[in-house]
Biopython code that builds the backbone (N, CA, C, O; Angstrom):
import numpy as np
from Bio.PDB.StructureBuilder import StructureBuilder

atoms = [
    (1, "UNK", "N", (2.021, -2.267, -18.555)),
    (1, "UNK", "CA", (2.249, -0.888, -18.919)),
    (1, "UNK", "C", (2.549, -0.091, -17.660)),
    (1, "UNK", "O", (1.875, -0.444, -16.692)),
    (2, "UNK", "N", (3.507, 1.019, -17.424)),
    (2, "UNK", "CA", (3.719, 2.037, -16.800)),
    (2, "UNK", "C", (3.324, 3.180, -16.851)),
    (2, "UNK", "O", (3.418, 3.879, -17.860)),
    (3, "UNK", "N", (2.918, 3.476, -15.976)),
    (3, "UNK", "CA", (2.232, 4.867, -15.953)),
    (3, "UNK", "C", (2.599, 5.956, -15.086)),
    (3, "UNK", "O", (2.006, 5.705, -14.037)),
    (4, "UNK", "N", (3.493, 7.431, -14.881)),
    (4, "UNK", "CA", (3.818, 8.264, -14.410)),
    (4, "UNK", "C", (2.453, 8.713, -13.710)),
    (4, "UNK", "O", (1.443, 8.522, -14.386)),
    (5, "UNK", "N", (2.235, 9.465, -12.049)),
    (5, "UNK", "CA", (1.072, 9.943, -11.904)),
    (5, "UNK", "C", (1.657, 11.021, -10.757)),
    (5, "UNK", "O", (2.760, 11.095, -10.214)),
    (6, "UNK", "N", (0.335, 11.890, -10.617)),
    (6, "UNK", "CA", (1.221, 13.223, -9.947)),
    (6, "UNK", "C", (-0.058, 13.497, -8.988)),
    (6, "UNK", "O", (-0.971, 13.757, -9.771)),
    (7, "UNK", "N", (-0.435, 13.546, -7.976)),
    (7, "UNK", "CA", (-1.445, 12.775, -6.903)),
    (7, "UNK", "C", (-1.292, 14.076, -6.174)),
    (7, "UNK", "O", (-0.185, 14.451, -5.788)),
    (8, "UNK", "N", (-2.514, 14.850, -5.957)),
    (8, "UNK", "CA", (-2.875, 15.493, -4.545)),
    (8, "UNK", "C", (-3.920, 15.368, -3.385)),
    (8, "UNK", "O", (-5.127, 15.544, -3.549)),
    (9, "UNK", "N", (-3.419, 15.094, -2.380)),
    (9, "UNK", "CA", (-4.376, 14.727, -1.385)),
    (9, "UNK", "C", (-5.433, 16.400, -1.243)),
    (9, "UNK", "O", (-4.990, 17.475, -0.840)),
    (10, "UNK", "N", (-6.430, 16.205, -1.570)),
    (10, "UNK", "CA", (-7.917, 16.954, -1.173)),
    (10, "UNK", "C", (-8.258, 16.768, 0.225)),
    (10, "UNK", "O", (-9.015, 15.809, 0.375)),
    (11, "UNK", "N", (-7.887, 17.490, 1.507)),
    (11, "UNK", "CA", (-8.081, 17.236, 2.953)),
    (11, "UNK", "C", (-8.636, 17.583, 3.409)),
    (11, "UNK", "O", (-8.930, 17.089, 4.498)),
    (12, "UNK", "N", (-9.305, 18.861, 2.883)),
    (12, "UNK", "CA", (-10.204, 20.016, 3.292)),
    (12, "UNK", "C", (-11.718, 19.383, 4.046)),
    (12, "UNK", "O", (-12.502, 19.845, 4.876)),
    (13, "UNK", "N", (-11.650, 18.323, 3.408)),
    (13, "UNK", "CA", (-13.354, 17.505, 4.045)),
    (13, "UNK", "C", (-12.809, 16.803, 5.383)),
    (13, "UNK", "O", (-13.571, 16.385, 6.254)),
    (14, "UNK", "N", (-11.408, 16.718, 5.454)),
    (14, "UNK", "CA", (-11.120, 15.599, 6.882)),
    (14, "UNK", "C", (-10.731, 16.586, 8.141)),
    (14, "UNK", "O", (-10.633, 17.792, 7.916)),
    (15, "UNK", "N", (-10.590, 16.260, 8.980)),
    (15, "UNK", "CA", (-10.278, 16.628, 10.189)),
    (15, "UNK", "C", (-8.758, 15.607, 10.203)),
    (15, "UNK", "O", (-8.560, 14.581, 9.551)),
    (16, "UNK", "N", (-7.969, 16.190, 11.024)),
    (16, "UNK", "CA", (-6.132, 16.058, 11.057)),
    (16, "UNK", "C", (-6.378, 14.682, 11.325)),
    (16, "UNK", "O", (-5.721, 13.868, 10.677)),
    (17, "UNK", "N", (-7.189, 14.279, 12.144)),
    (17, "UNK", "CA", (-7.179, 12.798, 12.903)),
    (17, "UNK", "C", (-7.151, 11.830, 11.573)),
    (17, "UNK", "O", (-6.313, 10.965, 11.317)),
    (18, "UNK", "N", (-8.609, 12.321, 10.589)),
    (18, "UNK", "CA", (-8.749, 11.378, 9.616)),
    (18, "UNK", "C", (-8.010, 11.416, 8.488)),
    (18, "UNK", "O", (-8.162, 10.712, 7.490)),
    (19, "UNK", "N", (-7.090, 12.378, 8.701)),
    (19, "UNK", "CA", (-6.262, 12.448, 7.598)),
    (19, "UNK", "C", (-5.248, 11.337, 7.631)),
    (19, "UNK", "O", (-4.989, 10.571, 6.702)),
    (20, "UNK", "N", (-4.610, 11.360, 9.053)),
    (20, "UNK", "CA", (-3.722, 10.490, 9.366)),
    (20, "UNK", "C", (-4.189, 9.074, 9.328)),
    (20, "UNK", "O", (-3.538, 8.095, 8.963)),
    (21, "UNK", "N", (-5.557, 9.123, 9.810)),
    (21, "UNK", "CA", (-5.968, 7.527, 9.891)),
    (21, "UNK", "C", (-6.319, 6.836, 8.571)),
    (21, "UNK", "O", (-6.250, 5.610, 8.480)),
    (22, "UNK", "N", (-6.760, 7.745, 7.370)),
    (22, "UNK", "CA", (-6.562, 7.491, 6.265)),
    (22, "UNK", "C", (-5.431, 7.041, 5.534)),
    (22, "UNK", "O", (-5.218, 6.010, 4.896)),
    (23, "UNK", "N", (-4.635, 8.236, 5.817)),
    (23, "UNK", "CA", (-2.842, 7.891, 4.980)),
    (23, "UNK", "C", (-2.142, 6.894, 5.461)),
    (23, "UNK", "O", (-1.333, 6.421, 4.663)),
    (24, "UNK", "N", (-2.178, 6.475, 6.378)),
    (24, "UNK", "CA", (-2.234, 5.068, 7.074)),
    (24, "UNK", "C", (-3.103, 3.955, 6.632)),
    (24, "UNK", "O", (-2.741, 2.893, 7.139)),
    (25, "UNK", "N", (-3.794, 3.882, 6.109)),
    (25, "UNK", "CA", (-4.261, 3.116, 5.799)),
    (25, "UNK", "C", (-4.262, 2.761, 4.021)),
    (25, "UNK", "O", (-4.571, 1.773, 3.356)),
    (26, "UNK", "N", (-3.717, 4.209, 3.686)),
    (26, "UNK", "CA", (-2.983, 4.274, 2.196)),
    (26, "UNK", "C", (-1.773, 3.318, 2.270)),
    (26, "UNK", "O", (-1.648, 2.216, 1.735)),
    (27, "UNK", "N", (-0.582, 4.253, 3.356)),
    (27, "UNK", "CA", (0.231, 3.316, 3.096)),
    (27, "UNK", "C", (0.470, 1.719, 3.342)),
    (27, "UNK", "O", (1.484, 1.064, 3.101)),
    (28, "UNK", "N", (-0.808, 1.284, 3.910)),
    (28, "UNK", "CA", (-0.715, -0.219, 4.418)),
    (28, "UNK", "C", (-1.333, -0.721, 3.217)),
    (28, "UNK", "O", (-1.301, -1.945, 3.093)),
    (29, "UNK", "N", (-1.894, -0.046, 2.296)),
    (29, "UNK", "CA", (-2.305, -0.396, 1.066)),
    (29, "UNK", "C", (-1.207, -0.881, -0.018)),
    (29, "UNK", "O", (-1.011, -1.989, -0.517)),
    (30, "UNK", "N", (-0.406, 0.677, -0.240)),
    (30, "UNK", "CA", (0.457, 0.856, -1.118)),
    (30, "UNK", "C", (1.481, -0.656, -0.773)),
    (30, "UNK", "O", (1.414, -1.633, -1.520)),
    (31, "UNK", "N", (2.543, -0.614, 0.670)),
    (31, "UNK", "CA", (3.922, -0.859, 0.986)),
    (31, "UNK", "C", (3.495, -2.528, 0.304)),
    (31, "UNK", "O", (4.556, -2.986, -0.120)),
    (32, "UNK", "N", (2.375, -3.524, 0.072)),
    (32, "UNK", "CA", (2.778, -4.575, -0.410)),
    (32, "UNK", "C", (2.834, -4.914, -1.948)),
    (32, "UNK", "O", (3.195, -5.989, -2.426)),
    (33, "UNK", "N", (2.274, -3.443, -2.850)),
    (33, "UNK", "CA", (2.347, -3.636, -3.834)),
    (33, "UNK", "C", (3.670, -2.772, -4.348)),
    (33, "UNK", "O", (3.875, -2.902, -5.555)),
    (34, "UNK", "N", (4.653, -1.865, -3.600)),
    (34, "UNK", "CA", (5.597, -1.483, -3.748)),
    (34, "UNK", "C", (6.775, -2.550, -3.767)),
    (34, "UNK", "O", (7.704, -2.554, -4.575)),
    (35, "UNK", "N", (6.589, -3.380, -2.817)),
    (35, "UNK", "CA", (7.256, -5.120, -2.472)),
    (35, "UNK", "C", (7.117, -6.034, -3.649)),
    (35, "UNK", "O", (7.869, -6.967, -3.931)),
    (36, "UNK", "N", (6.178, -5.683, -4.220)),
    (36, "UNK", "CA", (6.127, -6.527, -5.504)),
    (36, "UNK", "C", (6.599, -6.056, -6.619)),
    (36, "UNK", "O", (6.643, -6.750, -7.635)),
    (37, "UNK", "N", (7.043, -4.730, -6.572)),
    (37, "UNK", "CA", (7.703, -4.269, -7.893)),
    (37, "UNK", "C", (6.953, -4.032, -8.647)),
    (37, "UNK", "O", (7.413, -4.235, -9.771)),
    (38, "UNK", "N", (5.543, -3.536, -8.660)),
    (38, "UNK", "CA", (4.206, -2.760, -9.203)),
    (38, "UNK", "C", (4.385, -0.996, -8.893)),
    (38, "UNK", "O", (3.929, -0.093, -9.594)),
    (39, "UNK", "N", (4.826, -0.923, -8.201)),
    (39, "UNK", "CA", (4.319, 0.572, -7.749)),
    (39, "UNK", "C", (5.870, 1.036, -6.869)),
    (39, "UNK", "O", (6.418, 0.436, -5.944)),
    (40, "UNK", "N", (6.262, 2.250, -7.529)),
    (40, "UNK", "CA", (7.725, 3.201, -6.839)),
    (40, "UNK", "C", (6.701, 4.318, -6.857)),
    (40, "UNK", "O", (5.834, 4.557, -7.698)),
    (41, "UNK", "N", (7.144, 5.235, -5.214)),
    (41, "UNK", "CA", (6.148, 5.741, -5.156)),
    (41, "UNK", "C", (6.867, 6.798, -3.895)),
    (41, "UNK", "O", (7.236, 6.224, -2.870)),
    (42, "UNK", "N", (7.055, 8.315, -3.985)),
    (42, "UNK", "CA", (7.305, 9.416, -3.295)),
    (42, "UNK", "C", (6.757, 10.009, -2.815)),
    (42, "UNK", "O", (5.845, 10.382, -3.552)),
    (43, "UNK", "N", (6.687, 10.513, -1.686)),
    (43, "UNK", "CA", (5.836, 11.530, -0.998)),
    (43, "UNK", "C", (6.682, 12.566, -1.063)),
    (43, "UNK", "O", (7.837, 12.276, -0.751)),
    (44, "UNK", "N", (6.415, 14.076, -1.474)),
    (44, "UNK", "CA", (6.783, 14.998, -2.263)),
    (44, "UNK", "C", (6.795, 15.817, -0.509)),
    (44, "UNK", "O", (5.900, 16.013, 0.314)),
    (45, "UNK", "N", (8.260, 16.114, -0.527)),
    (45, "UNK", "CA", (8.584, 17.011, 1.037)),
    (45, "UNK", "C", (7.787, 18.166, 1.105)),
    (45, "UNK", "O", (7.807, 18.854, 0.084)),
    (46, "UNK", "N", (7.108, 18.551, 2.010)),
    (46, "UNK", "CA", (6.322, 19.596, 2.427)),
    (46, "UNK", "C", (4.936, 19.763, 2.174)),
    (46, "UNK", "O", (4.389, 20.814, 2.505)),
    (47, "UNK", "N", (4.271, 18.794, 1.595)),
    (47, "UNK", "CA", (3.328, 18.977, 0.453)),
    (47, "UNK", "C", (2.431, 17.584, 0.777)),
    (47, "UNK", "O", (2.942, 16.532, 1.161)),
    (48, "UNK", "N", (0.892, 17.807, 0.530)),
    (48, "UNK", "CA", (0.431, 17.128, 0.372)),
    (48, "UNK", "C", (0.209, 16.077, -0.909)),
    (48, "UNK", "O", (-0.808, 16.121, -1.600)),
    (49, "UNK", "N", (1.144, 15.259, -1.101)),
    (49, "UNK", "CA", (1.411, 15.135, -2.718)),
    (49, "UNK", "C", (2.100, 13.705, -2.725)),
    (49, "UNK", "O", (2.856, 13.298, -1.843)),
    (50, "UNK", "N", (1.812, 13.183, -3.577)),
    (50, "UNK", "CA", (2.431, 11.997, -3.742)),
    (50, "UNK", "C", (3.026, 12.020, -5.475)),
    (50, "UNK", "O", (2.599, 12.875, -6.251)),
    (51, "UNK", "N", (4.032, 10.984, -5.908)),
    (51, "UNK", "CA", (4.482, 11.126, -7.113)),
    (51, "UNK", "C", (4.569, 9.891, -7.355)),
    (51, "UNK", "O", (4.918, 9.386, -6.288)),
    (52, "UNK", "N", (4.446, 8.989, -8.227)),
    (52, "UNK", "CA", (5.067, 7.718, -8.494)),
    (52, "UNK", "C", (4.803, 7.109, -10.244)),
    (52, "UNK", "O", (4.261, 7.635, -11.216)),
    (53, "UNK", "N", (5.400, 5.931, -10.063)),
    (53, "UNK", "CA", (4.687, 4.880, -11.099)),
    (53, "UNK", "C", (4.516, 3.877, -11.000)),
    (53, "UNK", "O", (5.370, 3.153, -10.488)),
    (54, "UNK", "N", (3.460, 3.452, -11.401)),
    (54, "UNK", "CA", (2.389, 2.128, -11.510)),
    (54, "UNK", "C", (2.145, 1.158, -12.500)),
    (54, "UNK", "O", (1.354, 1.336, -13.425)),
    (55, "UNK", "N", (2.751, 0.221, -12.341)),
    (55, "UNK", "CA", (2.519, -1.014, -13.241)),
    (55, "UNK", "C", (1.108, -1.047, -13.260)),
    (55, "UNK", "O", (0.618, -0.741, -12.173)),
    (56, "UNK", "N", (0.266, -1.331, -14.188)),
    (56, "UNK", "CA", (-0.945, -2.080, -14.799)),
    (56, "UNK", "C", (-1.245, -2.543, -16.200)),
    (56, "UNK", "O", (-1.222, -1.948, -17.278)),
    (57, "UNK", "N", (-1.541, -3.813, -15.854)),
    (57, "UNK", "CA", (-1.936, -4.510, -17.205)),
    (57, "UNK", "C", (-2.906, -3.877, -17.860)),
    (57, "UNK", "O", (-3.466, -4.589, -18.693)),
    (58, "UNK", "N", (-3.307, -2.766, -17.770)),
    (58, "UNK", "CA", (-4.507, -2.096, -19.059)),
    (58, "UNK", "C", (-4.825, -0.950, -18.053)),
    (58, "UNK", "O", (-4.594, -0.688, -16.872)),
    (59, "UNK", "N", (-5.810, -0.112, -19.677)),
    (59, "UNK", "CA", (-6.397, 1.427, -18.584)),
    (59, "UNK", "C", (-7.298, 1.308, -17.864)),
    (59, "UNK", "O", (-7.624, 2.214, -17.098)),
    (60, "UNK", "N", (-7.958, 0.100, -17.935)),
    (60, "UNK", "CA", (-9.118, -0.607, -17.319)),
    (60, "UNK", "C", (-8.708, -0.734, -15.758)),
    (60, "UNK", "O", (-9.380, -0.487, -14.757)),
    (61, "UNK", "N", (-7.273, -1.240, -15.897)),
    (61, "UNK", "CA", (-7.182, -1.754, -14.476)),
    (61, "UNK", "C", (-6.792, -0.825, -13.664)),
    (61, "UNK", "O", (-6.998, -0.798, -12.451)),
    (62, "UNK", "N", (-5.931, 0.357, -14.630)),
    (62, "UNK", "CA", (-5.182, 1.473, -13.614)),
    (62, "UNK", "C", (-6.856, 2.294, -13.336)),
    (62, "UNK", "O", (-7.205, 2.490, -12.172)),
    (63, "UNK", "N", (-7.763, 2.710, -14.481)),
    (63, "UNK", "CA", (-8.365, 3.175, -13.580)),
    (63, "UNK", "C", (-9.303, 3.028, -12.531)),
    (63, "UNK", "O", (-9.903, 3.990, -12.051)),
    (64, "UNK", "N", (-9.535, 1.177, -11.942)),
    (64, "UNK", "CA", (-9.863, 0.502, -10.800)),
    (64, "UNK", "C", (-8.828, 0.927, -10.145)),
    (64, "UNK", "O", (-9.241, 2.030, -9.789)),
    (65, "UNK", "N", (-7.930, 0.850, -9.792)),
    (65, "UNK", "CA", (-7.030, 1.204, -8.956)),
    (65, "UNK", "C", (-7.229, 2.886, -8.533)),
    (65, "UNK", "O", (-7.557, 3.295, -7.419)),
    (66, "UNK", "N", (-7.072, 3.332, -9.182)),
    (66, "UNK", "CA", (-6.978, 4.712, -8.862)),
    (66, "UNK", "C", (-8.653, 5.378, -8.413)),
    (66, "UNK", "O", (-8.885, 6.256, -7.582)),
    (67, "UNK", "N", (-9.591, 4.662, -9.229)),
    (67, "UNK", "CA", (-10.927, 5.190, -8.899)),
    (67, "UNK", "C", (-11.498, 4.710, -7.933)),
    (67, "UNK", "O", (-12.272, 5.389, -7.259)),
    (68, "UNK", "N", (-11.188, 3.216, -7.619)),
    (68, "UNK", "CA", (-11.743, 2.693, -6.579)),
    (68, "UNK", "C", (-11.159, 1.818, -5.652)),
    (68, "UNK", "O", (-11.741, 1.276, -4.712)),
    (69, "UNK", "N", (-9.951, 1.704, -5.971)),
    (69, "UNK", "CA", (-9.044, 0.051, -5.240)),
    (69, "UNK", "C", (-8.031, 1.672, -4.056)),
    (69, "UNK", "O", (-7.391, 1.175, -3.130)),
    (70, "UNK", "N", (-7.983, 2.470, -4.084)),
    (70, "UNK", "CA", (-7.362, 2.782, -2.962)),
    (70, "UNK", "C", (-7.945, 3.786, -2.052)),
    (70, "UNK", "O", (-8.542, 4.743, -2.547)),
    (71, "UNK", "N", (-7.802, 3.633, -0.378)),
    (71, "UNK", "CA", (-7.994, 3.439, 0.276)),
    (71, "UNK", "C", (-8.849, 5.592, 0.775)),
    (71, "UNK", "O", (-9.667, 6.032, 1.584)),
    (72, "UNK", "N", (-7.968, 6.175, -0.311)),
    (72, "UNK", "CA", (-8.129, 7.435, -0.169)),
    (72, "UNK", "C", (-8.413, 7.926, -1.847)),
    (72, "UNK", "O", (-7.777, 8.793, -2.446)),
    (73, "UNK", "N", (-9.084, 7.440, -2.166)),
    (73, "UNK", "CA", (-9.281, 7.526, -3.383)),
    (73, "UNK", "C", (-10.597, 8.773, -3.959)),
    (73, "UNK", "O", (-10.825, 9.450, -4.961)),
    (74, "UNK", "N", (-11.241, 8.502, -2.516)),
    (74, "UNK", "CA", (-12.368, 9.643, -2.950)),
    (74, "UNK", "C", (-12.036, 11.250, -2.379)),
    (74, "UNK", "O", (-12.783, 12.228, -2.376)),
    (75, "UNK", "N", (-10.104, 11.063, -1.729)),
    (75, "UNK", "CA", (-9.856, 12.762, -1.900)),
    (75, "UNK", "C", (-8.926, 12.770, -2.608)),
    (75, "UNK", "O", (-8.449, 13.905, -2.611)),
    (76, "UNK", "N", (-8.321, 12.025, -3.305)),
    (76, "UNK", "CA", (-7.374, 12.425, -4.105)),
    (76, "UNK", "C", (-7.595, 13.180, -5.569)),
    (76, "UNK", "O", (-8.719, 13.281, -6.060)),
    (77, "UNK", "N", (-6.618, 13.603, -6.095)),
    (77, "UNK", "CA", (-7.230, 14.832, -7.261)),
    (77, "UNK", "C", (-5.445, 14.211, -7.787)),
    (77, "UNK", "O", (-4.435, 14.124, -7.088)),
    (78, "UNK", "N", (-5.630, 13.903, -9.140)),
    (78, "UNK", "CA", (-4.911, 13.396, -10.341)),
    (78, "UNK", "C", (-4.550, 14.678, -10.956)),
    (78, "UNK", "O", (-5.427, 15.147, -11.681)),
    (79, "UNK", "N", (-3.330, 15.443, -10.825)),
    (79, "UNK", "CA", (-2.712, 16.226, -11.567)),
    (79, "UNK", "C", (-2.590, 15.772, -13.330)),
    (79, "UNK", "O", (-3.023, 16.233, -14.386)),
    (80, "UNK", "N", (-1.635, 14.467, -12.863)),
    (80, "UNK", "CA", (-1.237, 14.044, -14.326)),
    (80, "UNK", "C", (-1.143, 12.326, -14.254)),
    (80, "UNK", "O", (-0.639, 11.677, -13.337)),
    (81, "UNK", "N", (-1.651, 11.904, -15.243)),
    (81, "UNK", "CA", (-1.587, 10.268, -15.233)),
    (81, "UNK", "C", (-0.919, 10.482, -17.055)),
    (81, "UNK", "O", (-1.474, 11.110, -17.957)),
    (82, "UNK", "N", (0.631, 9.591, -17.132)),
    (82, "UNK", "CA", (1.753, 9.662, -18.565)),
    (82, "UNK", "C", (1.590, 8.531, -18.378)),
    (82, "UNK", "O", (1.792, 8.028, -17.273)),
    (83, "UNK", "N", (1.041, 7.613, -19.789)),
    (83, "UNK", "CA", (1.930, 6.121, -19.768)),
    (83, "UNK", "C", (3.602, 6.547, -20.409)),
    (83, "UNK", "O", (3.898, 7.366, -21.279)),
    (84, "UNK", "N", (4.340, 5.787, -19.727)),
    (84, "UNK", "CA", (6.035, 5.926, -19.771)),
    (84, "UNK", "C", (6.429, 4.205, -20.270)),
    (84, "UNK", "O", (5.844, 3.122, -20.279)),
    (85, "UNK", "N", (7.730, 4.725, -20.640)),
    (85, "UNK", "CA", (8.537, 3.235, -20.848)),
    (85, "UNK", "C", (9.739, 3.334, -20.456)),
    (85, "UNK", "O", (10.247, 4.443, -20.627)),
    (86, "UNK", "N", (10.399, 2.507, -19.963)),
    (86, "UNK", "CA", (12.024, 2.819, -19.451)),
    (86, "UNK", "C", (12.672, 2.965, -21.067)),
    (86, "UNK", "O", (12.527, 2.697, -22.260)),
    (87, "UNK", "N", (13.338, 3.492, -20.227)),
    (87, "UNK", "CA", (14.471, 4.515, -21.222)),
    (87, "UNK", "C", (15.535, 3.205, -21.702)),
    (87, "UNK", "O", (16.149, 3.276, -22.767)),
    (88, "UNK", "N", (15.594, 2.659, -21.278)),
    (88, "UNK", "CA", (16.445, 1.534, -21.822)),
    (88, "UNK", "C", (15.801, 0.643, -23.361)),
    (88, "UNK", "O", (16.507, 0.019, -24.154)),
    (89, "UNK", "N", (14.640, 0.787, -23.422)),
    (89, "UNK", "CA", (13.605, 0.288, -24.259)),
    (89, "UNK", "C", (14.227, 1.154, -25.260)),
    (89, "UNK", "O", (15.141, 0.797, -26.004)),
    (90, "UNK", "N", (13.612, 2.464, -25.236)),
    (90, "UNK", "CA", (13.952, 3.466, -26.165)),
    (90, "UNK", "C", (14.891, 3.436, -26.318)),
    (90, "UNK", "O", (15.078, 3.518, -27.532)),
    (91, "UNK", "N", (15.931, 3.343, -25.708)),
    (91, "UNK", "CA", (17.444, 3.292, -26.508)),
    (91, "UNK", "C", (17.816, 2.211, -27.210)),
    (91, "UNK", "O", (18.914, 2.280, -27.762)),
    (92, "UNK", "N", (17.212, 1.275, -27.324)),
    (92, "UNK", "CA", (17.142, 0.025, -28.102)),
    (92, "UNK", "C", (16.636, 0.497, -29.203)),
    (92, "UNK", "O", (17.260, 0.108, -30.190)),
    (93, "UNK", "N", (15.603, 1.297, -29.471)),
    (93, "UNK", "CA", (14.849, 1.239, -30.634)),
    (93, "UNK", "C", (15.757, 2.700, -31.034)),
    (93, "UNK", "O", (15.911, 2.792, -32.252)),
    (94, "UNK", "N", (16.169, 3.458, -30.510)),
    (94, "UNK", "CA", (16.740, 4.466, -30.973)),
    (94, "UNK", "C", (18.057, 3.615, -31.602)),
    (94, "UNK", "O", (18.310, 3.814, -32.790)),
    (95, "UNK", "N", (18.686, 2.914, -31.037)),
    (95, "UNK", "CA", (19.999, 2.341, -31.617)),
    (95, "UNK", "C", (19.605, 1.581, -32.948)),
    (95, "UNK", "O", (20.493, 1.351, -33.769)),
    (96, "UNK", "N", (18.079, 1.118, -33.227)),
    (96, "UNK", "CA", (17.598, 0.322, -34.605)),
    (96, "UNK", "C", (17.353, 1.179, -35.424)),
    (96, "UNK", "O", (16.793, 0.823, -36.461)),
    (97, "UNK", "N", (17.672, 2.508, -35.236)),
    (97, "UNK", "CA", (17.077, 3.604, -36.026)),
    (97, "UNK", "C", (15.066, 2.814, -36.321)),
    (97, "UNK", "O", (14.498, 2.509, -37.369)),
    (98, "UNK", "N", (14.623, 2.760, -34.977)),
    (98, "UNK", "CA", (12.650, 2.396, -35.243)),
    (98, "UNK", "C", (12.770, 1.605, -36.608)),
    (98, "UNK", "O", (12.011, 1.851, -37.545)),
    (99, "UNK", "N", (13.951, 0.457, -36.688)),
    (99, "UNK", "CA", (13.440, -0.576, -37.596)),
    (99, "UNK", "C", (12.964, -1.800, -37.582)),
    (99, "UNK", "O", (13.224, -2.069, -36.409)),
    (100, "UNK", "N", (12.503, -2.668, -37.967)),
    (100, "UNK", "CA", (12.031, -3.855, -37.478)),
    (100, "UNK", "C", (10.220, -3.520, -37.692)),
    (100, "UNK", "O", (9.670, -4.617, -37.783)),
    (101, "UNK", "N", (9.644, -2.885, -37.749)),
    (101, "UNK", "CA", (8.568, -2.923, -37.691)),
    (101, "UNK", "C", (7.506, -2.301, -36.487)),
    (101, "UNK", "O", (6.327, -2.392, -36.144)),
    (102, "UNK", "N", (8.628, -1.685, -36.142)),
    (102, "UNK", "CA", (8.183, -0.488, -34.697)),
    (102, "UNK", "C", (7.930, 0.762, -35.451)),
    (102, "UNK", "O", (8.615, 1.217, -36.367)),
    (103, "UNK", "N", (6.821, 1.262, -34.922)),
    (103, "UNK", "CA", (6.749, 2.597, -35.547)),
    (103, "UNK", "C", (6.863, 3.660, -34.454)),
    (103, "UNK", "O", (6.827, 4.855, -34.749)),
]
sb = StructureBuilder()
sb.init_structure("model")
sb.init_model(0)
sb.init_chain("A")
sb.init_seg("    ")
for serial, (resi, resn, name, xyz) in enumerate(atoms, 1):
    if name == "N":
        sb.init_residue(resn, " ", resi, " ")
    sb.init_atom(name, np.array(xyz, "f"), 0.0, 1.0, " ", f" {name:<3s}", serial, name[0])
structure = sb.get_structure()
Protein backbone atom coordinates (compact mmCIF):
# COMPACT_ATOMS: atom_id res chain seq x y z
CA UNK A 1 0.00 0.00 0.00
CA UNK A 2 0.93 3.73 -0.64
CA UNK A 3 0.62 6.28 1.45
CA UNK A 4 0.85 10.26 0.72
CA UNK A 5 2.46 12.08 4.00
CA UNK A 6 3.07 15.79 4.70
CA UNK A 7 5.97 15.87 7.55
CA UNK A 8 7.11 18.87 9.73
CA UNK A 9 10.27 18.96 11.40
CA UNK A 10 9.53 20.29 15.30
CA UNK A 11 13.25 21.97 15.98
CA UNK A 12 12.46 24.16 18.62
CA UNK A 13 13.98 21.45 21.29
CA UNK A 14 17.39 21.21 19.07
CA UNK A 15 20.11 23.51 18.81
CA UNK A 16 21.27 24.20 14.76
CA UNK A 17 24.16 21.66 15.37
CA UNK A 18 21.58 18.86 16.26
CA UNK A 19 19.39 19.66 13.81
CA UNK A 20 21.84 19.06 11.16
CA UNK A 21 23.35 16.07 12.84
CA UNK A 22 19.98 14.62 13.01
CA UNK A 23 18.76 15.34 9.31
CA UNK A 24 21.77 13.65 8.42
CA UNK A 25 21.24 10.98 9.88
CA UNK A 26 17.51 11.03 8.45
CA UNK A 27 18.81 11.18 5.23
CA UNK A 28 21.32 8.23 5.63
CA UNK A 29 18.22 6.53 6.77
CA UNK A 30 15.82 7.50 4.07
CA UNK A 31 18.53 7.44 0.60
CA UNK A 32 18.57 3.32 0.85
CA UNK A 33 15.03 2.87 1.07
CA UNK A 34 14.42 5.57 -1.68
CA UNK A 35 17.01 3.07 -3.85
CA UNK A 36 14.67 0.47 -3.36
CA UNK A 37 11.67 2.02 -4.73
CA UNK A 38 9.78 2.17 -1.18
CA UNK A 39 9.90 5.74 -0.49
CA UNK A 40 9.89 9.19 -3.21
CA UNK A 41 10.46 11.76 -1.00
CA UNK A 42 10.87 16.01 -1.22
CA UNK A 43 12.17 18.42 0.87
CA UNK A 44 9.74 21.34 0.47
CA UNK A 45 12.12 24.73 -0.53
CA UNK A 46 12.38 27.08 2.32
CA UNK A 47 10.67 25.16 4.90
CA UNK A 48 11.18 22.82 7.37
CA UNK A 49 9.08 20.13 5.68
CA UNK A 50 9.33 17.13 3.98
CA UNK A 51 6.59 15.60 1.43
CA UNK A 52 6.59 12.13 0.06
CA UNK A 53 5.21 8.55 -0.40
CA UNK A 54 5.77 5.40 1.27
CA UNK A 55 5.33 1.96 0.35
CA UNK A 56 4.16 -0.32 3.35
CA UNK A 57 2.79 -3.60 3.58
CA UNK A 58 0.08 -2.62 6.34
CA UNK A 59 -0.84 0.34 8.91
CA UNK A 60 0.99 -1.66 11.32
CA UNK A 61 4.12 -1.27 9.53
CA UNK A 62 3.80 2.40 8.29
CA UNK A 63 3.09 3.27 11.72
CA UNK A 64 6.61 1.50 12.99
CA UNK A 65 8.16 3.41 10.56
CA UNK A 66 6.95 6.64 11.19
CA UNK A 67 6.60 6.20 15.13
CA UNK A 68 9.65 4.57 15.71
CA UNK A 69 11.96 3.24 12.72
CA UNK A 70 13.13 6.89 11.86
CA UNK A 71 15.87 8.50 12.96
CA UNK A 72 13.97 11.95 13.81
CA UNK A 73 10.92 10.64 14.59
CA UNK A 74 10.43 12.04 18.05
CA UNK A 75 10.34 15.80 16.31
CA UNK A 76 8.50 15.25 13.58
CA UNK A 77 4.68 16.35 13.55
CA UNK A 78 2.43 14.46 10.67
CA UNK A 79 0.32 17.08 8.92
CA UNK A 80 -1.38 14.44 6.76
CA UNK A 81 -0.84 10.61 6.28
CA UNK A 82 -3.59 9.61 2.53
CA UNK A 83 -3.39 6.00 1.55
CA UNK A 84 -3.18 6.72 -2.49
CA UNK A 85 -3.10 4.44 -5.56
CA UNK A 86 -1.53 5.32 -8.89
CA UNK A 87 -3.72 6.77 -11.15
CA UNK A 88 -3.11 4.27 -13.71
CA UNK A 89 -5.00 1.66 -11.45
CA UNK A 90 -7.94 3.95 -11.39
CA UNK A 91 -8.07 4.43 -14.87
CA UNK A 92 -8.35 0.83 -15.38
CA UNK A 93 -11.23 0.53 -13.19
CA UNK A 94 -12.67 3.76 -14.46
CA UNK A 95 -12.38 2.31 -18.12
CA UNK A 96 -14.49 -1.11 -16.49
CA UNK A 97 -17.04 1.26 -15.52
CA UNK A 98 -16.01 -0.53 -11.35
CA UNK A 99 -17.07 -3.89 -12.95
CA UNK A 100 -15.80 -7.14 -12.18
CA UNK A 101 -16.46 -7.12 -8.65
CA UNK A 102 -14.59 -3.93 -7.48
CA UNK A 103 -16.57 -1.74 -5.59
Amino acid sequence: MQYFFDVRVNHESLSFDELWEMWEREAEAALPVVKAGRLQVWKVSGQRRVIGVIEADSHDELDRIFMAGLPMAHVLEFVEIVPVRSYEAFAEDVKARWKGGQA
